[in-house]
ROZANU-451661 format. One line per 4 residues: number of its first residue (from 0); their letters; for each residue x, y, z of C-alpha. Coordinates in steps of 0.02 Angstrom, whole numbers, plus 50000, padded with zeros to 5 digits. Example, Ala and Ser with C-alpha at 12.3 -4.5 7.8 and 13.67 -1.06 7.14 Angstrom:
BEGIN
0 = as = 50615/49775/50390 | 50684/49947/50357 .
! end
This chain:
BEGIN
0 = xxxx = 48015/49937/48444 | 47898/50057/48545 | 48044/50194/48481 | 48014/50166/48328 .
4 = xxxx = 47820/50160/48336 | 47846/50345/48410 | 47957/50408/48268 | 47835/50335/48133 .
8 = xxxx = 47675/50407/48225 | 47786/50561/48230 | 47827/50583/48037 | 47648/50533/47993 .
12 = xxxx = 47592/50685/48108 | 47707/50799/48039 | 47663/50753/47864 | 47457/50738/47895 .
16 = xxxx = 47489/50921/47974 | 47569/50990/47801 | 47477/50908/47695 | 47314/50975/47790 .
20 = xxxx = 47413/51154/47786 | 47434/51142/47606 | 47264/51089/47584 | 47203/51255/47687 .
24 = xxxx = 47329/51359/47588 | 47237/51289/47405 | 47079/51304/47483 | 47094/51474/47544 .
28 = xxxx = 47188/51529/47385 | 47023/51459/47273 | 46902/51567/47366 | 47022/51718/47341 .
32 = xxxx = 47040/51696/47161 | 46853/51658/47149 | 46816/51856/47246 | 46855/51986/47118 .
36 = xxxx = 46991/52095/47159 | 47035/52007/47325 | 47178/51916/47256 | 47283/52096/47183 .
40 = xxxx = 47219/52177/47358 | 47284/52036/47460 | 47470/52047/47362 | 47463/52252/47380 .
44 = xxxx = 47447/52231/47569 | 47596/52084/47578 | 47717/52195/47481 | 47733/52300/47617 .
48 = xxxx = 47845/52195/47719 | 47955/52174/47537 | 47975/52369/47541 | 48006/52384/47748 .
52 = xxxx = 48129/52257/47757 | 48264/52321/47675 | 48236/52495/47811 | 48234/52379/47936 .
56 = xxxx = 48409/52295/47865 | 48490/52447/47848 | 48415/52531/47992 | 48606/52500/48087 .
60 = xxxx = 48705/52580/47942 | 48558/52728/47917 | 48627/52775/48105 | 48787/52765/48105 .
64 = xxxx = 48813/52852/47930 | 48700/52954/47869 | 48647/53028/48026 | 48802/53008/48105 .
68 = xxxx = 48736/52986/48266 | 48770/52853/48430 | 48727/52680/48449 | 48592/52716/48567 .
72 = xxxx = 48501/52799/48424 | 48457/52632/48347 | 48369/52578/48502 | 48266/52756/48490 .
76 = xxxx = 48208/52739/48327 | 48161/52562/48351 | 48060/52616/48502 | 47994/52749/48412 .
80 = xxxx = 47920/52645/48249 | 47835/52502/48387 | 47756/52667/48477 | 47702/52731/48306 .
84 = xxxx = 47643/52559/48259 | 47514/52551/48439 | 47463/52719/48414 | 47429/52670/48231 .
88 = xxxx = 47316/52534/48275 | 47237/52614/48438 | 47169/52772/48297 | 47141/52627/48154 .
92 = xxxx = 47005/52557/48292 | 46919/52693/48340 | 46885/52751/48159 | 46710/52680/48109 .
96 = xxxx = 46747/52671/47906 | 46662/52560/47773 | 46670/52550/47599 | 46769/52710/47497 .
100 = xxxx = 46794/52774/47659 | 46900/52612/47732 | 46975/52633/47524 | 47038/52811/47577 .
104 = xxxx = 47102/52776/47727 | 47217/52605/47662 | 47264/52710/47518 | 47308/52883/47622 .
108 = xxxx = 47384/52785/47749 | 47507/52692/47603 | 47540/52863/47526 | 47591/52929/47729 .
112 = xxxx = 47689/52797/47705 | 47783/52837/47585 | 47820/53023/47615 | 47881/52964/47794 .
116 = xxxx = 48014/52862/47707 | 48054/52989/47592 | 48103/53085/47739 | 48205/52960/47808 .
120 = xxxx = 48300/52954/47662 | 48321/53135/47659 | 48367/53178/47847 | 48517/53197/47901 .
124 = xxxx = 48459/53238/48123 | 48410/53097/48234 | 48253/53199/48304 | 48194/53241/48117 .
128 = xxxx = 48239/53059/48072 | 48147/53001/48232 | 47978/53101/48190 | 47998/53016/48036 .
132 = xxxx = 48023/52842/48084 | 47865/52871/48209 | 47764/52935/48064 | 47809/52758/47955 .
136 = xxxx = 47743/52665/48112 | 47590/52760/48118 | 47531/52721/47969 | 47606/52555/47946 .
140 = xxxx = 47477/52525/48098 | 47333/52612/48011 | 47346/52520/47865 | 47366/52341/47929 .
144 = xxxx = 47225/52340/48047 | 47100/52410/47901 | 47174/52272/47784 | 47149/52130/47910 .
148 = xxxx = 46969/52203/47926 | 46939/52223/47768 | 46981/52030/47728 | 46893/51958/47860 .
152 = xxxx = 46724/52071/47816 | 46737/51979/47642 | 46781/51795/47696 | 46631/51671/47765 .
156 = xxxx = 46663/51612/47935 | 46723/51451/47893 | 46832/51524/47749 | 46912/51661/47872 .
160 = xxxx = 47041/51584/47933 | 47111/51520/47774 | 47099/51661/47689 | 47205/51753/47851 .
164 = xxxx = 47322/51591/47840 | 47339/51635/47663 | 47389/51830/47697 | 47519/51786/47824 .
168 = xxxx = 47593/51657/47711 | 47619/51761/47554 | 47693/51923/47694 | 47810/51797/47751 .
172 = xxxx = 47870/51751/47583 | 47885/51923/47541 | 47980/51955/47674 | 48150/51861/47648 .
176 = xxxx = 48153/51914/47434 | 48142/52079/47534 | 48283/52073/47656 | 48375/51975/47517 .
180 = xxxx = 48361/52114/47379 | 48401/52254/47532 | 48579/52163/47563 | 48605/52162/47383 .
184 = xxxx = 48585/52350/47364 | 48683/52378/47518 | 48836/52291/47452 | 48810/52352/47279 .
188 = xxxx = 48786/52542/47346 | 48879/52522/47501 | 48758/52549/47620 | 48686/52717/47518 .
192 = xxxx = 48515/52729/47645 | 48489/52902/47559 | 48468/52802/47374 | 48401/52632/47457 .
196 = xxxx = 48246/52727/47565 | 48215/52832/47423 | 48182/52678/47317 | 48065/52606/47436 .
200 = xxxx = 47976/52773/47461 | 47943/52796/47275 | 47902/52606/47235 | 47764/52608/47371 .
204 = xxxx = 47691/52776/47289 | 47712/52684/47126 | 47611/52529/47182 | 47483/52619/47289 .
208 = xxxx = 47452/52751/47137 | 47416/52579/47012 | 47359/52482/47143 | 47193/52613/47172 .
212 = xxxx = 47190/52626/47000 | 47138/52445/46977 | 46957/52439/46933 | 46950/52260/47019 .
216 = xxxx = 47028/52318/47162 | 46938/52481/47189 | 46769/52361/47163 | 46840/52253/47310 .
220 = xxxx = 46890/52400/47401 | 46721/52476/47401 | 46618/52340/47425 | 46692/52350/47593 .
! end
């Protein structure tokens, strides 16, 4: 009897816990909607994990094939995008940017982006590629701290942390669609990294040239 009490407090928790997460989530997406040009800014920042992950899938096959090189070469790469990503966010904080000037930097730092994986796609040495791959973690860094600034500066206190629940929960969904689309390329392609990286290089110009386009966004941006 005193089991079953448990369980039943136990599903009742889990359940008051979603339903209070889902209630967050609505809440958080409301006041979103409600700030022009938050909403497109918010789903330009969360694509980039739908454009990395596919890299990061690949990332094995990239090594061995295209470049030819060791095993060991993964690990250095790896080790070089995480030291890329610190010194991204180290130089993000000590820039003092507001308004066009935070816009620049997001936008610059999308567009480094960009041209780093276009390299990728194109090298065929491990130190070229690893410059490279150093380069995408630099401003992979750059960008995401400005973005998480930029959100918070717009969201109330009390509204801050559903808005930042929010952000995380649309990255994460982005994130599988992304890995699951990579795979599908892979097999279709058979592993082509040169065609796949390209892709992803050209679709995040693509997106960041519309993207600062956007009136609403560039009003959002701005207002920074």
């Amino acid at each position: 009897m005193i089991a079953y009490v448990i369980k039943r407090k136990s599903e009742y928790s889990v359940k008051d816990k979603y339903k209070q997460h889902k209630a967050d989530l609505v809440e958080g997406l409301n006041f979103v909607k409600g700030c022009k040009g938050m909403l497109q800014t918010m789903i330009f920042a969360s694509s980039i994990n739908f454009f990395i992950a596919p890299i990061m899938l690949l990332l094995p096959f990239y090594v061995s094939e295209q470049l030819s090189a060791d095993a060991q070469w993964y690990g250095f790469l790896l080790a070089a995008m995480a030291f890329g990503s610190i010194l991204g966010y180290w130089f993000s904080a000590t820039l003092n940017v507001n308004g066009s000037r935070r816009t620049l930097v997001m936008f610059t730092s999308m567009f480094l982006l960009a041209c780093s994986l276009m390299m990728l796609s194109q090298s065929v040495s491990p130190v070229f590629s690893l410059i490279g791959i150093l380069v995408t973690g630099l401003s992979l860094g750059i960008f995401n701290l400005q973005a998480t600034t930029l959100f918070q500066k717009h969201s109330p206190t009390e509204m801050r942390g559903r808005v930042m629940s929010l952000l995380m929960t649309i990255s994460s969904g982005l994130l599988p669609i992304g890995l699951l689309i990579g795979g599908g390329l892979g097999t279709l392609t058979n592993n082509d990294t040169q065609l796949i990286f390209g892709l992803s290089s050209l679709s995040i110009a693509v997106l960041t040239i519309f993207t600062s386009l956007n009136s609403n966004v560039r009003c959002f941006t701005f207002n920074s």
